[in-house]
C-alpha positions, 0 to 999 in steps of 0.5 A: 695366506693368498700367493702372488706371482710376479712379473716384470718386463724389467728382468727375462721372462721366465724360460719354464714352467715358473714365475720370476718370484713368488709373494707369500708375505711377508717374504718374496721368493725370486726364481733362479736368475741367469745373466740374460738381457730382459730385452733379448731373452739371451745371455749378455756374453760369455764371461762370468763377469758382465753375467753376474752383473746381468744376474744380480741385476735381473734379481734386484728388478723383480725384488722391486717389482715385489715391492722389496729391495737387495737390502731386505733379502734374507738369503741369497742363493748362487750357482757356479759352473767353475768354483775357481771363478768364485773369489770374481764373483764375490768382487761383483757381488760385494758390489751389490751388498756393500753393507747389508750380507744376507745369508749366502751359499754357493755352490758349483754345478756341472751346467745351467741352463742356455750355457751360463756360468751363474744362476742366483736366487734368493728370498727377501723380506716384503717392504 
């Protein structure tokens, strides 16, 4: 089995020692994804609201660039500073799988990384 990384300028480049995603067929395995613009490399506000959007965003760019799609992940992994915003998350999230609901946990962290308030992962299938 061969690896490819993936990149594309449609989603933050990566801010460490890591690619946005990993090919390893017939799964995609998407870094952790901040609420930043590809543009700016900084996060697009302060609020959790237009950050997870960014997110989810950013995730959805780089499962294209691998040739997949939100519909073919598997499992979706999310990282909140504050577990009390998590019934807003959802409203947002429920916006980008209103049918298809891959696997999921959440989880609350004390920091992530340039100050956030959401990271998402996730793996999908290869189209």
């Amino acid at each position: 089995m061969s690896l490819k990384t993936v990149h594309t300028d449609s989603a933050p480049a990566a801010i460490g020692p890591y690619s946005q995603a990993v090919v390893a067929a017939p799964f995609v395995f998407v870094s952790g994804q901040l609420g930043m613009d590809p543009a700016t490399g900084n996060l697009v506000g302060e609020d959790l609201e237009s950050q997870a959007r960014q997110a989810l965003e950013n995730v959805k760019q780089i499962l294209v660039a691998a040739g997949s799609s939100l519909e073919q992940a598997t499992v979706v992994e999310v990282f909140l500073t504050d577990m009390d915003r998590f019934m807003d998350f959802n409203a947002i999230y429920a916006e980008y799988f209103p049918a298809h609901k891959p696997a999921r946990a959440a989880v609350e962290v004390s920091a992530l990384p340039k100050g956030g308030c959401v990271e998402i992962k996730c793996t999908a299938l290869i189209d």
